[in-house]
FIFI-199378 format. One line per 5 residues: number of its first residue (from 1); their letters; for each residue y, x, z of C-alpha. Coordinates in steps of 0.05 Angstrom, whole numbers. Example, Ala and Ser with C-alpha at 12.3 -4.5 7.8 and 13.67 -1.06 7.14 Angstrom:
1) AS) -90,246,156  -21,273,143
//
This chain:
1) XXXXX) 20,239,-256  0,180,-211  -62,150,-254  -119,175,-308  -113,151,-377
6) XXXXX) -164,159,-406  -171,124,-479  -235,83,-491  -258,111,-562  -314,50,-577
11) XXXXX) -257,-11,-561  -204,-27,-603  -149,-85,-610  -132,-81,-686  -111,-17,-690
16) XXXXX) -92,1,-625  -143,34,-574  -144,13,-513  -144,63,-448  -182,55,-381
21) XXXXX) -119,73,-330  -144,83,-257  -118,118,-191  -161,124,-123  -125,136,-57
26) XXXXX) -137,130,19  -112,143,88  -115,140,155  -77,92,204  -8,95,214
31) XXXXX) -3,26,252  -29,-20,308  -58,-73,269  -121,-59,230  -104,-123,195
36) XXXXX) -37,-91,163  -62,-28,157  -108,-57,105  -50,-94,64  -15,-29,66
41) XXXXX) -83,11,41  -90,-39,-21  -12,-46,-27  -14,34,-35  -66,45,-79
46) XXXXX) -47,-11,-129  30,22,-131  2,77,-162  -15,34,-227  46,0,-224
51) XXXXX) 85,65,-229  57,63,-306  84,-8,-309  5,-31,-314  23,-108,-279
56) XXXXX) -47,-137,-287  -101,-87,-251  -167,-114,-270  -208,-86,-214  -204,-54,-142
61) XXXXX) -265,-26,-102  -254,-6,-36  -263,54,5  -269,37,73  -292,81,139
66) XXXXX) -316,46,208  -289,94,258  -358,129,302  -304,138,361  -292,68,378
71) XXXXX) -348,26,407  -388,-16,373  -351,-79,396  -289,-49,372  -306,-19,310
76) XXXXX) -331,-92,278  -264,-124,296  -223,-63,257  -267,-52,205  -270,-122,191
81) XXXXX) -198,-127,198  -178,-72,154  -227,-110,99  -190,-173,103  -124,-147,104
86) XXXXX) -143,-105,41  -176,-167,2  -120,-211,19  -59,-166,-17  -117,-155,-71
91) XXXXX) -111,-234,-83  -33,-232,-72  -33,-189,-129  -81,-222,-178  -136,-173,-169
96) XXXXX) -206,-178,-148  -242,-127,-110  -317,-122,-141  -349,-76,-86  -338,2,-66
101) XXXXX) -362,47,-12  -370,45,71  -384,108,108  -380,127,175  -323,181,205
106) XXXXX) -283,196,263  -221,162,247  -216,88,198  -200,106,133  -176,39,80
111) XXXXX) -166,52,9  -193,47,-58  -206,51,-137  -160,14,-183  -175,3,-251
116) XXXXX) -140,-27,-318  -163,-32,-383  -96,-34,-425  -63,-37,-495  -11,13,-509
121) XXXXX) 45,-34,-497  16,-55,-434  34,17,-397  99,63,-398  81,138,-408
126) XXXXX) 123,174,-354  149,227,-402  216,195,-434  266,199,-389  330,221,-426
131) XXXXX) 406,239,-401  449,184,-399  397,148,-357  407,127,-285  350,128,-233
136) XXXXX) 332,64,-201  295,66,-127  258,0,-111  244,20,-27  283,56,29
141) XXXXX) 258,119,58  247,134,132  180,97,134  139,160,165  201,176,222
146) XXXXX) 185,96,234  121,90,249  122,171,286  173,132,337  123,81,347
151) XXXXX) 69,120,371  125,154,406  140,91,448  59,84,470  62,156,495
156) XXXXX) 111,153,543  93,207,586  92,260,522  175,282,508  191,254,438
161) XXXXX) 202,186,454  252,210,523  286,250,477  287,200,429  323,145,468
166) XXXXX) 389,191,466  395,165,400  370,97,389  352,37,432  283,8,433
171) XXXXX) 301,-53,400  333,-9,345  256,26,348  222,-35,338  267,-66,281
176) XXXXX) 254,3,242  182,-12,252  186,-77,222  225,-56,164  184,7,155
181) XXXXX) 123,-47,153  162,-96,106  164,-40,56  104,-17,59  60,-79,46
186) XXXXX) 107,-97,-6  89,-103,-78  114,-60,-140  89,-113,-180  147,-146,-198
191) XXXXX) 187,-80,-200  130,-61,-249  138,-118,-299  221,-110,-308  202,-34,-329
196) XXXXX) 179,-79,-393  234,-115,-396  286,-72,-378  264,-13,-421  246,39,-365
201) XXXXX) 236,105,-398  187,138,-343  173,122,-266  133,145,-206  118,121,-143
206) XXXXX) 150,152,-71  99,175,-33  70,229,6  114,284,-28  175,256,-14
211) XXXXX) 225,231,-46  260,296,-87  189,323,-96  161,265,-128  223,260,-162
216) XXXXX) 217,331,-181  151,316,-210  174,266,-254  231,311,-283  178,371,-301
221) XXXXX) 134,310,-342  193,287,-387  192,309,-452  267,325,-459  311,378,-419
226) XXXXX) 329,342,-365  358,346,-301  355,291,-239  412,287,-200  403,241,-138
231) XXXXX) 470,219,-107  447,167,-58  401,154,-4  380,77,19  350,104,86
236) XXXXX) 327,53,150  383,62,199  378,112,255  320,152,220  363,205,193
241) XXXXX) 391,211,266  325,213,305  304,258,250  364,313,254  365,313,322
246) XXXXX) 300,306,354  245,312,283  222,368,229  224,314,164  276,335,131
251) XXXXX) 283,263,108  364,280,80  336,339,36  278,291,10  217,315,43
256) XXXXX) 198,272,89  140,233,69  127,158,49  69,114,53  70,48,1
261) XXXXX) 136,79,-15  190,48,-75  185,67,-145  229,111,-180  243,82,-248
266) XXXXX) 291,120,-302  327,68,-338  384,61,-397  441,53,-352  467,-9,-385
271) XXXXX) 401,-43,-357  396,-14,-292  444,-67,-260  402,-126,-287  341,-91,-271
276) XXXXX) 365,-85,-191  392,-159,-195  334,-192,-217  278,-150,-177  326,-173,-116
281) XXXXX) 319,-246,-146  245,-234,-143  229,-201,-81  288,-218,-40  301,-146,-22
286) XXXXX) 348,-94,-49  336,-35,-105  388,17,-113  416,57,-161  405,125,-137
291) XXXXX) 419,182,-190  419,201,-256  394,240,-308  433,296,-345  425,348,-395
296) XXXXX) 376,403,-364  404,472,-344  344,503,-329  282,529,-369  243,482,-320
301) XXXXX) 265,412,-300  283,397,-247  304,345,-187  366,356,-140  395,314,-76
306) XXXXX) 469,323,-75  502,351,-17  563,295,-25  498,242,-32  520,173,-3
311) XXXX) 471,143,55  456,61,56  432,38,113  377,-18,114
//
Protein backbone atom coordinates (compact mmCIF):
# COMPACT_ATOMS: atom_id res chain seq x y z
CA UNK A 1 0.00 0.00 0.00
CA UNK A 2 1.28 3.59 0.51
CA UNK A 3 4.26 2.85 3.19
CA UNK A 4 6.80 -0.17 4.29
CA UNK A 5 6.30 -1.73 7.56
CA UNK A 6 8.69 -3.27 8.37
CA UNK A 7 8.79 -4.65 12.23
CA UNK A 8 12.02 -3.89 14.21
CA UNK A 9 12.76 -7.47 15.77
CA UNK A 10 15.63 -6.09 18.55
CA UNK A 11 12.99 -3.14 20.04
CA UNK A 12 10.20 -3.83 22.00
CA UNK A 13 7.56 -1.78 24.20
CA UNK A 14 6.36 -4.52 26.74
CA UNK A 15 5.17 -6.81 24.57
CA UNK A 16 4.48 -5.11 21.60
CA UNK A 17 7.17 -4.70 18.72
CA UNK A 18 7.49 -1.81 17.30
CA UNK A 19 7.67 -1.26 13.25
CA UNK A 20 9.90 1.19 11.21
CA UNK A 21 6.93 2.65 8.70
CA UNK A 22 8.45 4.75 5.82
CA UNK A 23 7.39 5.92 2.20
CA UNK A 24 9.77 7.93 -0.37
CA UNK A 25 8.24 10.01 -3.16
CA UNK A 26 9.19 12.84 -5.60
CA UNK A 27 8.19 14.89 -8.53
CA UNK A 28 8.67 17.37 -10.82
CA UNK A 29 7.06 20.95 -10.88
CA UNK A 30 3.66 21.48 -11.47
CA UNK A 31 3.71 25.26 -10.38
CA UNK A 32 5.35 28.76 -10.66
CA UNK A 33 6.70 29.13 -7.38
CA UNK A 34 9.64 26.98 -6.38
CA UNK A 35 8.77 28.08 -2.93
CA UNK A 36 5.24 26.12 -3.06
CA UNK A 37 6.37 23.60 -5.00
CA UNK A 38 8.46 22.60 -2.08
CA UNK A 39 5.47 22.70 0.58
CA UNK A 40 3.61 20.60 -1.83
CA UNK A 41 6.84 18.01 -2.28
CA UNK A 42 7.03 17.61 1.70
CA UNK A 43 3.12 17.97 2.05
CA UNK A 44 3.04 14.86 -0.51
CA UNK A 45 5.39 12.69 0.76
CA UNK A 46 4.38 13.00 4.45
CA UNK A 47 0.47 12.10 3.25
CA UNK A 48 1.60 8.93 2.45
CA UNK A 49 2.25 8.08 6.28
CA UNK A 50 -0.70 9.69 7.26
CA UNK A 51 -2.78 7.35 5.09
CA UNK A 52 -1.73 4.63 7.91
CA UNK A 53 -2.91 7.13 10.47
CA UNK A 54 1.00 7.39 11.58
CA UNK A 55 0.43 11.43 13.03
CA UNK A 56 3.91 11.86 14.49
CA UNK A 57 6.69 11.11 11.54
CA UNK A 58 9.94 11.12 13.29
CA UNK A 59 12.16 11.91 10.38
CA UNK A 60 12.20 13.37 6.67
CA UNK A 61 15.37 13.51 4.38
CA UNK A 62 15.05 15.19 1.31
CA UNK A 63 15.54 14.47 -2.21
CA UNK A 64 16.18 17.43 -4.03
CA UNK A 65 17.52 18.10 -7.87
CA UNK A 66 19.06 21.64 -9.02
CA UNK A 67 17.85 21.82 -12.53
CA UNK A 68 21.40 21.87 -15.19
CA UNK A 69 18.93 23.82 -17.69
CA UNK A 70 18.55 26.97 -15.80
CA UNK A 71 21.54 29.25 -15.27
CA UNK A 72 23.49 29.34 -12.50
CA UNK A 73 21.82 32.53 -11.14
CA UNK A 74 18.62 30.88 -11.46
CA UNK A 75 19.15 27.58 -10.35
CA UNK A 76 20.37 28.92 -6.59
CA UNK A 77 17.20 30.97 -6.19
CA UNK A 78 14.84 27.65 -7.04
CA UNK A 79 16.83 25.23 -5.53
CA UNK A 80 17.01 27.21 -2.54
CA UNK A 81 13.46 27.91 -2.74
CA UNK A 82 12.21 24.49 -3.15
CA UNK A 83 14.47 23.69 0.22
CA UNK A 84 12.79 26.22 2.26
CA UNK A 85 9.43 25.65 1.17
CA UNK A 86 10.04 21.84 1.93
CA UNK A 87 11.64 22.54 5.56
CA UNK A 88 9.02 24.92 6.44
CA UNK A 89 5.74 22.35 5.98
CA UNK A 90 8.38 19.78 7.60
CA UNK A 91 8.15 22.18 10.80
CA UNK A 92 4.33 22.83 10.24
CA UNK A 93 4.02 19.29 10.73
CA UNK A 94 6.27 18.54 13.70
CA UNK A 95 8.94 16.89 11.75
CA UNK A 96 12.54 17.52 11.28
CA UNK A 97 14.36 16.87 8.20
CA UNK A 98 17.95 15.30 9.27
CA UNK A 99 19.70 15.45 5.73
CA UNK A 100 19.07 13.47 2.26
CA UNK A 101 20.41 13.69 -1.24
CA UNK A 102 21.18 16.61 -4.06
CA UNK A 103 21.89 15.67 -7.56
CA UNK A 104 21.94 17.38 -10.60
CA UNK A 105 19.16 16.78 -13.69
CA UNK A 106 17.39 18.43 -16.33
CA UNK A 107 14.26 19.36 -14.67
CA UNK A 108 13.96 20.26 -10.30
CA UNK A 109 12.87 17.42 -8.68
CA UNK A 110 11.57 17.98 -4.48
CA UNK A 111 10.77 15.11 -2.46
CA UNK A 112 11.81 12.81 0.12
CA UNK A 113 12.13 9.84 2.80
CA UNK A 114 9.72 9.70 5.69
CA UNK A 115 10.17 7.63 8.48
CA UNK A 116 8.19 6.48 11.84
CA UNK A 117 9.11 4.27 14.34
CA UNK A 118 5.59 3.16 15.76
CA UNK A 119 3.67 0.93 18.29
CA UNK A 120 0.89 -1.09 16.93
CA UNK A 121 -1.72 1.25 18.11
CA UNK A 122 0.00 4.05 16.66
CA UNK A 123 -0.88 2.91 12.80
CA UNK A 124 -4.20 1.57 11.07
CA UNK A 125 -3.47 -1.53 8.78
CA UNK A 126 -5.41 -0.71 5.58
CA UNK A 127 -7.04 -4.13 5.34
CA UNK A 128 -10.41 -3.87 7.51
CA UNK A 129 -12.72 -2.21 5.69
CA UNK A 130 -16.13 -4.01 6.08
CA UNK A 131 -19.85 -3.42 4.45
CA UNK A 132 -21.87 -1.22 6.28
CA UNK A 133 -19.00 1.29 6.11
CA UNK A 134 -19.19 4.58 4.33
CA UNK A 135 -16.13 6.19 2.55
CA UNK A 136 -14.97 9.47 3.70
CA UNK A 137 -12.82 11.84 1.10
CA UNK A 138 -10.77 14.56 2.91
CA UNK A 139 -9.76 16.76 -0.71
CA UNK A 140 -11.53 17.64 -4.05
CA UNK A 141 -10.30 16.30 -7.23
CA UNK A 142 -9.43 18.33 -10.38
CA UNK A 143 -6.06 19.44 -9.03
CA UNK A 144 -4.00 18.12 -12.29
CA UNK A 145 -6.86 19.81 -14.96
CA UNK A 146 -5.86 23.01 -12.50
CA UNK A 147 -2.60 23.42 -12.73
CA UNK A 148 -2.65 21.92 -16.88
CA UNK A 149 -4.88 25.30 -17.38
CA UNK A 150 -2.25 27.22 -15.88
CA UNK A 151 0.46 26.46 -18.02
CA UNK A 152 -2.24 26.74 -20.53
CA UNK A 153 -2.72 30.51 -19.84
CA UNK A 154 1.43 31.20 -20.20
CA UNK A 155 1.24 29.53 -23.62
CA UNK A 156 -0.97 31.54 -25.32
CA UNK A 157 -0.02 31.05 -28.72
CA UNK A 158 -0.33 26.95 -28.33
CA UNK A 159 -4.55 26.03 -28.76
CA UNK A 160 -5.58 24.65 -25.31
CA UNK A 161 -5.93 27.65 -23.48
CA UNK A 162 -8.19 29.43 -26.88
CA UNK A 163 -10.14 26.56 -26.68
CA UNK A 164 -10.29 26.64 -23.23
CA UNK A 165 -11.83 30.10 -22.71
CA UNK A 166 -15.24 28.68 -24.40
CA UNK A 167 -15.75 27.33 -21.17
CA UNK A 168 -14.42 29.24 -18.34
CA UNK A 169 -13.24 32.77 -17.66
CA UNK A 170 -9.74 33.54 -16.58
CA UNK A 171 -10.65 34.60 -13.30
CA UNK A 172 -12.57 31.27 -12.97
CA UNK A 173 -8.76 29.77 -14.19
CA UNK A 174 -7.01 31.45 -11.63
CA UNK A 175 -9.44 30.73 -8.55
CA UNK A 176 -9.09 26.83 -9.62
CA UNK A 177 -5.44 27.41 -9.34
CA UNK A 178 -5.62 28.69 -5.99
CA UNK A 179 -7.84 26.08 -4.74
CA UNK A 180 -5.98 23.34 -6.59
CA UNK A 181 -2.85 24.91 -4.49
CA UNK A 182 -4.89 25.19 -1.17
CA UNK A 183 -5.29 21.46 -1.38
CA UNK A 184 -2.34 20.48 -2.21
CA UNK A 185 -0.09 22.01 0.50
CA UNK A 186 -2.62 21.01 2.92
CA UNK A 187 -2.02 18.60 5.70
CA UNK A 188 -3.59 15.03 6.29
CA UNK A 189 -2.42 15.37 9.67
CA UNK A 190 -5.31 16.16 11.37
CA UNK A 191 -7.46 13.93 8.99
CA UNK A 192 -4.86 11.28 10.15
CA UNK A 193 -5.36 11.59 13.95
CA UNK A 194 -9.53 11.35 13.83
CA UNK A 195 -8.84 7.82 11.92
CA UNK A 196 -7.90 7.06 15.78
CA UNK A 197 -10.57 8.51 17.09
CA UNK A 198 -13.15 7.81 14.87
CA UNK A 199 -12.35 4.11 14.31
CA UNK A 200 -11.34 4.20 10.51
CA UNK A 201 -11.12 0.68 9.35
CA UNK A 202 -8.50 1.21 6.34
CA UNK A 203 -7.43 4.43 4.19
CA UNK A 204 -5.22 5.55 1.34
CA UNK A 205 -4.17 8.56 0.01
CA UNK A 206 -5.55 10.13 -3.67
CA UNK A 207 -2.85 10.44 -5.77
CA UNK A 208 -1.37 9.76 -9.00
CA UNK A 209 -3.78 6.84 -9.84
CA UNK A 210 -6.74 8.58 -9.44
CA UNK A 211 -9.31 8.57 -7.50
CA UNK A 212 -11.37 4.97 -8.40
CA UNK A 213 -7.88 3.40 -8.90
CA UNK A 214 -6.51 4.19 -5.68
CA UNK A 215 -9.77 3.47 -4.42
CA UNK A 216 -9.69 0.22 -6.26
CA UNK A 217 -6.46 -0.52 -4.58
CA UNK A 218 -7.71 -0.22 -1.29
CA UNK A 219 -10.76 -2.59 -1.97
CA UNK A 220 -8.30 -5.56 -3.36
CA UNK A 221 -6.16 -5.02 0.32
CA UNK A 222 -9.26 -5.53 2.60
CA UNK A 223 -9.53 -8.60 4.14
CA UNK A 224 -13.32 -9.08 3.68
CA UNK A 225 -15.46 -9.36 0.32
CA UNK A 226 -16.03 -6.15 -0.33
CA UNK A 227 -17.22 -3.90 -2.77
CA UNK A 228 -16.71 0.22 -2.99
CA UNK A 229 -19.39 2.00 -4.34
CA UNK A 230 -18.59 5.75 -4.86
CA UNK A 231 -21.76 7.93 -5.30
CA UNK A 232 -20.30 11.34 -5.16
CA UNK A 233 -17.75 13.53 -6.56
CA UNK A 234 -16.42 16.95 -4.57
CA UNK A 235 -14.71 18.24 -7.85
CA UNK A 236 -13.20 22.20 -8.27
CA UNK A 237 -15.78 23.82 -10.41
CA UNK A 238 -15.42 24.02 -14.14
CA UNK A 239 -12.74 21.12 -14.21
CA UNK A 240 -15.12 18.50 -15.22
CA UNK A 241 -16.20 20.99 -18.05
CA UNK A 242 -12.76 21.97 -19.39
CA UNK A 243 -12.02 18.35 -19.02
CA UNK A 244 -15.10 16.83 -21.20
CA UNK A 245 -14.86 19.24 -23.59
CA UNK A 246 -11.49 20.32 -24.39
CA UNK A 247 -9.07 17.35 -21.98
CA UNK A 248 -8.23 13.38 -22.01
CA UNK A 249 -8.51 13.01 -17.82
CA UNK A 250 -11.31 11.36 -17.49
CA UNK A 251 -11.58 13.10 -14.13
CA UNK A 252 -15.76 11.86 -13.91
CA UNK A 253 -14.68 8.11 -14.39
CA UNK A 254 -11.83 8.66 -11.66
CA UNK A 255 -8.70 8.68 -13.58
CA UNK A 256 -7.45 11.77 -13.67
CA UNK A 257 -4.60 12.16 -11.46
CA UNK A 258 -3.88 14.04 -8.08
CA UNK A 259 -0.91 15.50 -6.60
CA UNK A 260 -1.01 15.99 -2.44
CA UNK A 261 -4.45 14.62 -3.04
CA UNK A 262 -7.32 13.83 0.09
CA UNK A 263 -7.42 10.70 1.88
CA UNK A 264 -9.86 8.11 1.46
CA UNK A 265 -10.75 6.77 4.88
CA UNK A 266 -13.44 3.75 5.37
CA UNK A 267 -15.32 4.49 8.43
CA UNK A 268 -18.36 2.89 10.65
CA UNK A 269 -20.99 5.02 9.23
CA UNK A 270 -22.31 6.16 12.59
CA UNK A 271 -18.84 8.05 12.90
CA UNK A 272 -18.36 9.31 9.58
CA UNK A 273 -20.54 12.49 10.28
CA UNK A 274 -18.44 13.44 13.37
CA UNK A 275 -15.38 12.53 11.66
CA UNK A 276 -16.29 15.23 8.59
CA UNK A 277 -17.51 17.81 11.29
CA UNK A 278 -14.64 17.93 13.36
CA UNK A 279 -11.77 17.64 10.55
CA UNK A 280 -13.86 20.77 9.12
CA UNK A 281 -13.48 22.27 12.78
CA UNK A 282 -9.79 21.60 12.37
CA UNK A 283 -8.79 22.57 9.03
CA UNK A 284 -11.56 24.86 8.09
CA UNK A 285 -12.26 23.02 4.88
CA UNK A 286 -14.82 20.45 3.95
CA UNK A 287 -14.56 16.36 3.81
CA UNK A 288 -17.29 14.47 2.21
CA UNK A 289 -18.96 11.46 2.41
CA UNK A 290 -18.45 9.89 -0.82
CA UNK A 291 -19.46 6.06 -0.96
CA UNK A 292 -19.81 3.07 0.66
CA UNK A 293 -18.87 -0.25 1.15
CA UNK A 294 -21.05 -3.33 0.42
CA UNK A 295 -20.97 -7.00 0.35
CA UNK A 296 -18.52 -8.05 -2.60
CA UNK A 297 -19.94 -9.65 -5.78
CA UNK A 298 -16.97 -10.45 -7.33
CA UNK A 299 -14.07 -13.05 -6.74
CA UNK A 300 -11.83 -9.87 -6.76
CA UNK A 301 -12.71 -6.58 -5.01
CA UNK A 302 -13.38 -4.12 -6.38
CA UNK A 303 -14.05 -0.07 -6.71
CA UNK A 304 -16.94 1.48 -8.84
CA UNK A 305 -18.04 5.33 -9.66
CA UNK A 306 -21.74 5.34 -10.13
CA UNK A 307 -23.21 6.56 -13.22
CA UNK A 308 -26.16 8.52 -11.01
CA UNK A 309 -22.84 9.86 -8.82
CA UNK A 310 -23.70 13.43 -7.44
CA UNK A 311 -20.94 16.28 -8.32
CA UNK A 312 -20.03 19.14 -5.44
CA UNK A 313 -18.57 21.84 -6.61
CA UNK A 314 -15.73 23.63 -4.59
Amino acid sequence: MDCSIVPIKSKAVGDKTLSMISTTDYFYPLVDDPYIQGKIGACNVLSDMYALGVVDVDNVLMILASSLDMDQATRDIVSRKMIEGFSDMCKLADVEVTGGQTVHNPWPIIGGTAMSCCAPDQYIFPVNAVPGDVLVLTKPIGTQIAVNINEWIQCPEKPHWGKAQEFITLSEAYDAYDKAVESMTRLNRNAARLMHKYGAHAATDVTGFGLVRHAANLAKNQKASVEFLIHTLPIISKMDEIDTKCGWWKLLDGFSAETSGGLLVALPEANAEAYCKELMELDQKPAWIIGKVVEGRNTENTATILENRTIIYI
